[in-house]
KEDODREN-264217 format. One record per residue: residue number from 1; residue in three letters; x, y, z of N, C-alpha, C, O in turn. Coordinates in pm, 1 decimal, always signed. Example, Ala and Ser with C-alpha at 12.3 -4.5 7.8 and 13.67 -1.06 7.14 Angstrom:
BEGIN
{pos:1&code:ALA&n.u:+1319.0&n.v:-569.0&n.w:+780.0&ca.u:+1230.0&ca.v:-450.0&ca.w:+780.0&c.u:+1320.0&c.v:-330.0&c.w:+780.0&o.u:+1423.6&o.v:-331.9&o.w:+846.5} .
{pos:2&code:SER&n.u:+1285.0&n.v:-225.0&n.w:+708.0&ca.u:+1367.0&ca.v:-106.0&ca.w:+714.0&c.u:+1290.0&c.v:+3.0&c.w:+787.0&o.u:+1340.9&o.v:+113.8&o.w:+803.9} .
This chain:
BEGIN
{pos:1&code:UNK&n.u:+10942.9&n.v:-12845.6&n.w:-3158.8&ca.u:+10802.7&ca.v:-12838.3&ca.w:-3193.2&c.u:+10760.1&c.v:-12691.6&c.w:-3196.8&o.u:+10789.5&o.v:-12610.2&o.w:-3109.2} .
{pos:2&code:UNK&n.u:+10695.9&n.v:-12668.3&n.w:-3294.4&ca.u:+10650.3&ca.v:-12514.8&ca.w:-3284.8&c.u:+10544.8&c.v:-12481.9&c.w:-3191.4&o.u:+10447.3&o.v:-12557.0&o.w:-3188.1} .
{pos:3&code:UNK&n.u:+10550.0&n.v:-12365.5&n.w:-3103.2&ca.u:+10469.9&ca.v:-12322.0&ca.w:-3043.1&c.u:+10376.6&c.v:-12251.9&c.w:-3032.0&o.u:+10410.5&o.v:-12133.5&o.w:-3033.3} .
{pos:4&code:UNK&n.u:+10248.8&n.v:-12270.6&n.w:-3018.9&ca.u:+10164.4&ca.v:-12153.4&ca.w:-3045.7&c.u:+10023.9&c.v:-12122.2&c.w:-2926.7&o.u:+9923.0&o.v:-12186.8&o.w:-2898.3} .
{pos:5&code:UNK&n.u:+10071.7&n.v:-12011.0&n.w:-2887.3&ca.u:+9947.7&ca.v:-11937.6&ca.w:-2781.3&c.u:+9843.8&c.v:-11845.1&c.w:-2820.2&o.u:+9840.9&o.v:-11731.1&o.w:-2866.6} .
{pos:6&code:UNK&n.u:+9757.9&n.v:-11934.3&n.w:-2785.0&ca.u:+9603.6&ca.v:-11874.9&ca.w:-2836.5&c.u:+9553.2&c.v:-11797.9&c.w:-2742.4&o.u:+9540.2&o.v:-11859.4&o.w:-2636.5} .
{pos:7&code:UNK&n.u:+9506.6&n.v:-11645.2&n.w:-2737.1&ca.u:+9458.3&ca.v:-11563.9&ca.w:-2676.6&c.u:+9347.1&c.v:-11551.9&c.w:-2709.9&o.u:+9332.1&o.v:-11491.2&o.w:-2816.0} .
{pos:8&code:UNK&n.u:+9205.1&n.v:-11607.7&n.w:-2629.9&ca.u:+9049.6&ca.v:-11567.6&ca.w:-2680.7&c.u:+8955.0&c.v:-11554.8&c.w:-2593.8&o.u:+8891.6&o.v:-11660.1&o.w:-2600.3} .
{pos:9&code:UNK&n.u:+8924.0&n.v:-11509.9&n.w:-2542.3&ca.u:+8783.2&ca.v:-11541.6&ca.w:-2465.8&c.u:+8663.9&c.v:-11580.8&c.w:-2473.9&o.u:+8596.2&o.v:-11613.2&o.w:-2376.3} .
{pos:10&code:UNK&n.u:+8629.1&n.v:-11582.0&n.w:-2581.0&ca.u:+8547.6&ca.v:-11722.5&ca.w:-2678.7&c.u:+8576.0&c.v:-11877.7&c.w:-2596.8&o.u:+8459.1&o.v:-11915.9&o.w:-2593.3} .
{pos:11&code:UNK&n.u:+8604.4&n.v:-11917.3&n.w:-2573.0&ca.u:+8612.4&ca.v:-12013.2&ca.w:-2449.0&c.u:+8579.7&c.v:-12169.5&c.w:-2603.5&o.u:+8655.3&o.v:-12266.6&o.w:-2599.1} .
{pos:12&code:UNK&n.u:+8499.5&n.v:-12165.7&n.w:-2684.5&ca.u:+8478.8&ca.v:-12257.2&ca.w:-2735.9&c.u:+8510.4&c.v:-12251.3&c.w:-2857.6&o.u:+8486.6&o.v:-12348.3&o.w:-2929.6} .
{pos:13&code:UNK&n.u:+8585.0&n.v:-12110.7&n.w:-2920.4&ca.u:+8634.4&ca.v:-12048.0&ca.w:-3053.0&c.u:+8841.3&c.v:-12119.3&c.w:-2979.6&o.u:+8925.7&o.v:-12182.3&o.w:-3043.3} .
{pos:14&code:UNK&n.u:+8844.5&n.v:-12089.1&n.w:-2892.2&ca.u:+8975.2&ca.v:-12123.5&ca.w:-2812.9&c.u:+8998.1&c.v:-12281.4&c.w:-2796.9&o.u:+9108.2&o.v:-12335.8&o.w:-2804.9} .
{pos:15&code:UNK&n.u:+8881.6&n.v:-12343.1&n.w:-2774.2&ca.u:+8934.3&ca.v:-12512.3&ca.w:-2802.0&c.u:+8919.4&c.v:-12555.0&c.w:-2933.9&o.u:+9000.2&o.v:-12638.0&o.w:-2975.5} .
{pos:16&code:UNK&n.u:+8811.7&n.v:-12504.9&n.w:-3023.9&ca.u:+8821.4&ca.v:-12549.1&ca.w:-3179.8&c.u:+9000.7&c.v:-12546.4&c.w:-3194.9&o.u:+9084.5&o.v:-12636.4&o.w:-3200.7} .
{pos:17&code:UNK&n.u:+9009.5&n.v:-12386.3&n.w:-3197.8&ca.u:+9173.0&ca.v:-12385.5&ca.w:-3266.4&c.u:+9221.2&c.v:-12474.9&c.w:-3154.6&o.u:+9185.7&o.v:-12585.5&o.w:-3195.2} .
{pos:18&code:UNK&n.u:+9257.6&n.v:-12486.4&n.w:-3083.2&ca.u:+9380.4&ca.v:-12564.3&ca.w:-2974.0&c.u:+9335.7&c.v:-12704.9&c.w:-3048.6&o.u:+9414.9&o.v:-12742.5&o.w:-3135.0} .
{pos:19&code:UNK&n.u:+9219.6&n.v:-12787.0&n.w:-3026.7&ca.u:+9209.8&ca.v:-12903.5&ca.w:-3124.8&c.u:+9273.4&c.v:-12926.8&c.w:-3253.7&o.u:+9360.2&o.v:-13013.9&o.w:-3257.5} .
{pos:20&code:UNK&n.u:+9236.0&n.v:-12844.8&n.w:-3389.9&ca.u:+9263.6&ca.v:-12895.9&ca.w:-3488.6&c.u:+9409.6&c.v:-12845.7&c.w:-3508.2&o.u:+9464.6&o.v:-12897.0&o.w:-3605.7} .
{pos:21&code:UNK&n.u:+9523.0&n.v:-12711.8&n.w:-3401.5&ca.u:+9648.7&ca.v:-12713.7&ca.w:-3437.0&c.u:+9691.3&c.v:-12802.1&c.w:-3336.2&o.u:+9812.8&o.v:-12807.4&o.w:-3317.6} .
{pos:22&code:UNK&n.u:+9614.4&n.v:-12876.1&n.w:-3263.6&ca.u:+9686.2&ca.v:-13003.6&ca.w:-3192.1&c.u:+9682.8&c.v:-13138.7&c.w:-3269.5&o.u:+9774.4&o.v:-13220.6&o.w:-3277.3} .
{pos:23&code:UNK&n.u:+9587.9&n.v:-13144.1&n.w:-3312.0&ca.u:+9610.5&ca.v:-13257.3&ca.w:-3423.7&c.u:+9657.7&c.v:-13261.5&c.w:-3503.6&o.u:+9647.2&o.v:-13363.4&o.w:-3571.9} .
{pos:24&code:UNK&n.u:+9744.4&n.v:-13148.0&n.w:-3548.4&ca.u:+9829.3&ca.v:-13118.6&ca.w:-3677.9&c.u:+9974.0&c.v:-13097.5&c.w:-3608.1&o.u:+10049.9&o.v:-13022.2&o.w:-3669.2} .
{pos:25&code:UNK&n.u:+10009.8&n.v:-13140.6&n.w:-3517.3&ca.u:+10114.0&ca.v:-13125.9&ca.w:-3442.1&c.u:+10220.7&c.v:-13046.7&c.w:-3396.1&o.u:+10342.6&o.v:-13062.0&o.w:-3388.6} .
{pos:26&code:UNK&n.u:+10107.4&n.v:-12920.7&n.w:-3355.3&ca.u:+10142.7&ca.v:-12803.5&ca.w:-3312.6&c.u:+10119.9&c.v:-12834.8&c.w:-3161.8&o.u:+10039.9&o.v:-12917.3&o.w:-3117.6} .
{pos:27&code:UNK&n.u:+10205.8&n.v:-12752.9&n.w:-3088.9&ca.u:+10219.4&ca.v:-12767.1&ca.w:-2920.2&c.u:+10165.3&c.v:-12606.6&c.w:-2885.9&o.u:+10240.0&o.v:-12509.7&o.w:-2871.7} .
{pos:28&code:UNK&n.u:+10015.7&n.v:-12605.7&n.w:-2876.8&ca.u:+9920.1&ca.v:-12517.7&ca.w:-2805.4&c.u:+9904.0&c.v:-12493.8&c.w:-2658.8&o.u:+9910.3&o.v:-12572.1&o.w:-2564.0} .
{pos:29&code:UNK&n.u:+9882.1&n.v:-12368.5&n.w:-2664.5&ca.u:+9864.0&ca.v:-12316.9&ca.w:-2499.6&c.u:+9726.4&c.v:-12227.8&c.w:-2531.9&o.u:+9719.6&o.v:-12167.0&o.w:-2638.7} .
{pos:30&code:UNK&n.u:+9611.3&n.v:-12222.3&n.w:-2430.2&ca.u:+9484.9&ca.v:-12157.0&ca.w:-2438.9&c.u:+9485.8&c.v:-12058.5&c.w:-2329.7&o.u:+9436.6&o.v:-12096.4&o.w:-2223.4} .
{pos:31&code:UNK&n.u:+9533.1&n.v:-11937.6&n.w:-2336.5&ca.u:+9421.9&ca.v:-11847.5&ca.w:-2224.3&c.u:+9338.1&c.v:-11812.7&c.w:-2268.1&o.u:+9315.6&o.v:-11837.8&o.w:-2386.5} .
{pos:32&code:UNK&n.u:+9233.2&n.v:-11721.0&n.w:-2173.9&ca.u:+9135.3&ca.v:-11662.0&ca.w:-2209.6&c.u:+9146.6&c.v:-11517.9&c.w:-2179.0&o.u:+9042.7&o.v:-11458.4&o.w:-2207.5} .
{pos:33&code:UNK&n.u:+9267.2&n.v:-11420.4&n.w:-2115.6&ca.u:+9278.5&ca.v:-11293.9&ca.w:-2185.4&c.u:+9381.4&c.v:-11205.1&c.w:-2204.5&o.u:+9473.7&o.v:-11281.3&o.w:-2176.1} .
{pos:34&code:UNK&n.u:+9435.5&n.v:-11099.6&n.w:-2231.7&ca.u:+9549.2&ca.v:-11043.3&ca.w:-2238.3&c.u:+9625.1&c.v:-11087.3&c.w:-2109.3&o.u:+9703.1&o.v:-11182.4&o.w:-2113.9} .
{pos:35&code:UNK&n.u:+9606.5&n.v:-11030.9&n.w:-2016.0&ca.u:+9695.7&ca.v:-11076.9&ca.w:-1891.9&c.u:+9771.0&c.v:-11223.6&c.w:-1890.9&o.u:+9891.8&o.v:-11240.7&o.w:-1907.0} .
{pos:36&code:UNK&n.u:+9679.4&n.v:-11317.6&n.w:-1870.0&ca.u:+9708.6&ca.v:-11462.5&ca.w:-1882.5&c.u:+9792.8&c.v:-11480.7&c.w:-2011.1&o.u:+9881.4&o.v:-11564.1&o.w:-1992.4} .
{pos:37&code:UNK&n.u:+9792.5&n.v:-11434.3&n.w:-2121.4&ca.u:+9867.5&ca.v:-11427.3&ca.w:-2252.6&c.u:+10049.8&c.v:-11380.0&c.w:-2218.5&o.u:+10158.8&o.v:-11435.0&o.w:-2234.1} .
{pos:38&code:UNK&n.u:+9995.8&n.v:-11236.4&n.w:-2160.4&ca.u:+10134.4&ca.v:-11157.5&ca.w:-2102.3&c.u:+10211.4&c.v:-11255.2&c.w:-1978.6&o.u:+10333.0&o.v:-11241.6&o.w:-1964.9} .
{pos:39&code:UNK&n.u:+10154.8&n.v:-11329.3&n.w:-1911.6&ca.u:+10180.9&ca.v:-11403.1&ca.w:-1758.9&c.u:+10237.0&c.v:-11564.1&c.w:-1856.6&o.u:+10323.3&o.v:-11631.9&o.w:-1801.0} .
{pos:40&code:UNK&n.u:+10196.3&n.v:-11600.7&n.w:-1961.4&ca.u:+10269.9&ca.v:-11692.0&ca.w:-2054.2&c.u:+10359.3&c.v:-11698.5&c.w:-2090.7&o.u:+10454.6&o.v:-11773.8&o.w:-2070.8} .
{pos:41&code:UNK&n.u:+10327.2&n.v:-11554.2&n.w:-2199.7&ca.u:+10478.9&ca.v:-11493.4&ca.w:-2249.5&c.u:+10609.2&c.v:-11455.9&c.w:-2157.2&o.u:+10723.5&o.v:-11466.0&o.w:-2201.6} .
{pos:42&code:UNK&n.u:+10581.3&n.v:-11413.5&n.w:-2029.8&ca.u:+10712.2&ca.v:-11403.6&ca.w:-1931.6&c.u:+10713.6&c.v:-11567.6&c.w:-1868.9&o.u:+10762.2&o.v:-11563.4&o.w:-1755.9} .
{pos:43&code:UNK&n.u:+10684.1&n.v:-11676.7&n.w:-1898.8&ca.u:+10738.3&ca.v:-11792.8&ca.w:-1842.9&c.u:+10789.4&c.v:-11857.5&c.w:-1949.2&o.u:+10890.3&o.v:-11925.7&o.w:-1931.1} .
{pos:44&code:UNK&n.u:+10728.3&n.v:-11848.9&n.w:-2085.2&ca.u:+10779.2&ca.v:-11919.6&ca.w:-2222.5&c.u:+10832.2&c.v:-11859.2&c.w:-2357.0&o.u:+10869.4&o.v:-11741.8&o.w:-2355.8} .
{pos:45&code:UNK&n.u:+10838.3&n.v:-11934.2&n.w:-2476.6&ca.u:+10842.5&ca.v:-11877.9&ca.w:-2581.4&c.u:+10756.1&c.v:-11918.8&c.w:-2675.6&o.u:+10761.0&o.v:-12035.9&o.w:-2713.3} .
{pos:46&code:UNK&n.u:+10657.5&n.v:-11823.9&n.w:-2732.3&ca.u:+10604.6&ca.v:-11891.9&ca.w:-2830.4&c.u:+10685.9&c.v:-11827.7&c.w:-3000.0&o.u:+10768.8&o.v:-11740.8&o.w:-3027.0} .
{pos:47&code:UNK&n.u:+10619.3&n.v:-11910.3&n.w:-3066.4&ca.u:+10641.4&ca.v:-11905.2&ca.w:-3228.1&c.u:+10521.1&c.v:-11825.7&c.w:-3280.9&o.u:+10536.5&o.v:-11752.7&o.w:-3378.8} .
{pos:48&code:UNK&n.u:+10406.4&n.v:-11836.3&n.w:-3222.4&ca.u:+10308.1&ca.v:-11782.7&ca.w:-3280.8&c.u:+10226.2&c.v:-11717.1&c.w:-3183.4&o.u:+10268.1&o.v:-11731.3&o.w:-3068.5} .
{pos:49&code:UNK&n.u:+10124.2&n.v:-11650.9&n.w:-3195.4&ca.u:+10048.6&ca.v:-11561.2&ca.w:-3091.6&c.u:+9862.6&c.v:-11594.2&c.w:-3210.6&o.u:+9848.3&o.v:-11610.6&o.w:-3331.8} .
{pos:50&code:UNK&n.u:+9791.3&n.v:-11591.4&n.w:-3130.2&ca.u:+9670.8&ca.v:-11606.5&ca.w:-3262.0&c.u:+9594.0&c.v:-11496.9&c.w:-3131.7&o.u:+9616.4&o.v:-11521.9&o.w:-3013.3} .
{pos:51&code:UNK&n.u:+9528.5&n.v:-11409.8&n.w:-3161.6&ca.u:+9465.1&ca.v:-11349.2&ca.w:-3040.2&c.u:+9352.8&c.v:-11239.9&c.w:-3129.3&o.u:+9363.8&o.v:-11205.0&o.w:-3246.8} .
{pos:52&code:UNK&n.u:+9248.4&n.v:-11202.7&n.w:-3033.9&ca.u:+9184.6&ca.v:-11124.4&ca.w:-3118.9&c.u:+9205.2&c.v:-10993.9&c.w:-3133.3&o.u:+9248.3&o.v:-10946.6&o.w:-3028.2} .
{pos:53&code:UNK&n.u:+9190.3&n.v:-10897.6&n.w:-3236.9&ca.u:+9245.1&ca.v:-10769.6&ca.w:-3239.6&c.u:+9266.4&c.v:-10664.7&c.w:-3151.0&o.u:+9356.2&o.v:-10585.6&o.w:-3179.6} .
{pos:54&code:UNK&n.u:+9177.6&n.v:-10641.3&n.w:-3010.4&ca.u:+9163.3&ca.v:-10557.7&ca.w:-2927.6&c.u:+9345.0&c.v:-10629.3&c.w:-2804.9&o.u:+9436.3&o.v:-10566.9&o.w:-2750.8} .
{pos:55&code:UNK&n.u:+9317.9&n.v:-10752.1&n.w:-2813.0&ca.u:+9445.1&ca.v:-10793.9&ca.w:-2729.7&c.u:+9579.6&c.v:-10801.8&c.w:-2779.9&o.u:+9672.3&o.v:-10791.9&o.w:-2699.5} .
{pos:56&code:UNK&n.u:+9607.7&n.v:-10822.2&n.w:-2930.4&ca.u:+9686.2&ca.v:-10869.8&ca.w:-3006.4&c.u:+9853.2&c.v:-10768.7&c.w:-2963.3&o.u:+9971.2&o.v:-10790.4&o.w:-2935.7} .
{pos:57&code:UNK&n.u:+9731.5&n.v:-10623.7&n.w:-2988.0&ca.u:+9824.9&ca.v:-10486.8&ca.w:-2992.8&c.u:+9954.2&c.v:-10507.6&c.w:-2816.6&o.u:+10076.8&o.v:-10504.0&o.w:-2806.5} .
{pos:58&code:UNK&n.u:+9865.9&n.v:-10523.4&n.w:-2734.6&ca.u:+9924.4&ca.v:-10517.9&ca.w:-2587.8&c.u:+10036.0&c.v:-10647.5&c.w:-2589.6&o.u:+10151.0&o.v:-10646.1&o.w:-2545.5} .
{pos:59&code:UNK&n.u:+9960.5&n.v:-10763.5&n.w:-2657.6&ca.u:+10076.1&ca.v:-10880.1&ca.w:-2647.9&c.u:+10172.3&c.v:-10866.5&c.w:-2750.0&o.u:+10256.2&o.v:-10956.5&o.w:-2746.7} .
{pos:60&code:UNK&n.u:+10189.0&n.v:-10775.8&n.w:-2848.0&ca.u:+10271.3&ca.v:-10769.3&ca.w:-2979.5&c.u:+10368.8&c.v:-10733.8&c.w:-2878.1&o.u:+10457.3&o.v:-10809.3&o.w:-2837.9} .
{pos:61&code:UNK&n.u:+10343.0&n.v:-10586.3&n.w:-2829.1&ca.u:+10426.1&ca.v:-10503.2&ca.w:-2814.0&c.u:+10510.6&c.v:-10503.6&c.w:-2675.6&o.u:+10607.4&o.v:-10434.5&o.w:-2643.9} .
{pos:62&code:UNK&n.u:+10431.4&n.v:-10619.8&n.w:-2592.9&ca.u:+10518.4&ca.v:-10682.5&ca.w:-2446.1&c.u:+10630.5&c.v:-10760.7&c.w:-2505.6&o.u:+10751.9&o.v:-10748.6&o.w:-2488.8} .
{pos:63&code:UNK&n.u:+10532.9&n.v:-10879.0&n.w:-2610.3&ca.u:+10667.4&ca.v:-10950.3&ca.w:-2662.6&c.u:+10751.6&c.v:-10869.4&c.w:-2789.7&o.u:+10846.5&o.v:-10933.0&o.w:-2835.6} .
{pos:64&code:UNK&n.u:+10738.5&n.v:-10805.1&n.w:-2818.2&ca.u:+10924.8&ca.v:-10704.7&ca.w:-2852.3&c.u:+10972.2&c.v:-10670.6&c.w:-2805.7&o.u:+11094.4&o.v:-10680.6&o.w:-2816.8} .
{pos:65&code:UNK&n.u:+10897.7&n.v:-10584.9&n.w:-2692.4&ca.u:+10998.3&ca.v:-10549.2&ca.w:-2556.4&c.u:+11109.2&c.v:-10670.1&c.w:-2479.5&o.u:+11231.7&o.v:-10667.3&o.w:-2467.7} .
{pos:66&code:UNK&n.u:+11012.1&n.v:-10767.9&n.w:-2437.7&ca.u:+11096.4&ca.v:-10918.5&ca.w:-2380.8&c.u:+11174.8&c.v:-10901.9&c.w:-2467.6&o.u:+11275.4&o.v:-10839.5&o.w:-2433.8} .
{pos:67&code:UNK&n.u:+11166.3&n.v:-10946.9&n.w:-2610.5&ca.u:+11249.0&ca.v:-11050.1&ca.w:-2638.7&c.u:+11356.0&c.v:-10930.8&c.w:-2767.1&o.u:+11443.8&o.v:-10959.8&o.w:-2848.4} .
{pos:68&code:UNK&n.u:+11294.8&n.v:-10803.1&n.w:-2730.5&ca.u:+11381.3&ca.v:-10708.1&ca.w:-2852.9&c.u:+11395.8&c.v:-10746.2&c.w:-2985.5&o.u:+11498.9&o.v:-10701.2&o.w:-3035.4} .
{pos:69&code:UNK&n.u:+11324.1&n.v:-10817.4&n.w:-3063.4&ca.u:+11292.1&ca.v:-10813.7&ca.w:-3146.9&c.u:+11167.6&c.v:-10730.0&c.w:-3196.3&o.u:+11112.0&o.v:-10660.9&o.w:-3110.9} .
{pos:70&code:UNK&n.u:+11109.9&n.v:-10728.5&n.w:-3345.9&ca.u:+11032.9&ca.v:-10645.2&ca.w:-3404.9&c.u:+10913.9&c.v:-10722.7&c.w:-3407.3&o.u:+10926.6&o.v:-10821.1&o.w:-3480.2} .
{pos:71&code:UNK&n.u:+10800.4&n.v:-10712.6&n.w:-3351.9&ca.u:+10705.1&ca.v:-10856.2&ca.w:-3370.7&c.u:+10650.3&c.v:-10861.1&c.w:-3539.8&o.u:+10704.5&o.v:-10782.0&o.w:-3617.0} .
{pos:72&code:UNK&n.u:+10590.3&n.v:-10913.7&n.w:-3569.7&ca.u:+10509.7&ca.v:-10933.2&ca.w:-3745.1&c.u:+10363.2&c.v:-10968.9&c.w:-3675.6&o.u:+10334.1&o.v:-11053.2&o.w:-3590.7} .
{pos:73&code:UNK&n.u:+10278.6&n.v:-10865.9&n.w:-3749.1&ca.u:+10156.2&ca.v:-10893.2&ca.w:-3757.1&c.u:+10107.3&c.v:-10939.7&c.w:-3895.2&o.u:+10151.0&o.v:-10901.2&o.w:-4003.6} .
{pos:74&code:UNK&n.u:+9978.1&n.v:-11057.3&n.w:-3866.1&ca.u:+9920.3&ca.v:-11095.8&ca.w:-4022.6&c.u:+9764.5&c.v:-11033.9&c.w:-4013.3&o.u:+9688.7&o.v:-11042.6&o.w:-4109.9} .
């Protein structure tokens, strides 16, 4: 199942998405900020990252380090 962790602090912008990519049968995870995102990423793997621009940069660049790969931003 593909994975995808939503980074927002929008608290109600963060369950819209977790709803409609859960009903489309995506396997979602919600924090609400960089840390909790980074404290994810060292217990799991995701496929996707959705986060807002000020956090995106810190979680790109933890997960290339982990996982030594090159991350892709959209």
């Amino acid at each position: 199942m593909f994975k995808i962790l939503i980074a927002e602090d929008d608290i109600e912008l963060c369950r819209l998405f977790s709803h409609v990519l859960s009903k489309n049968g995506y396997s979602v995870k919600g924090v609400s900020n960089g840390q909790e995102a980074l404290d994810e990423l060292d217990k799991d793997y995701f496929d996707l990252i959705i986060s807002d621009i000020t956090e995106s940069t810190a979680i790109a660049a933890r997960s290339a380090i982990s996982s030594g790969k090159q991350p892709r931003a959209i």
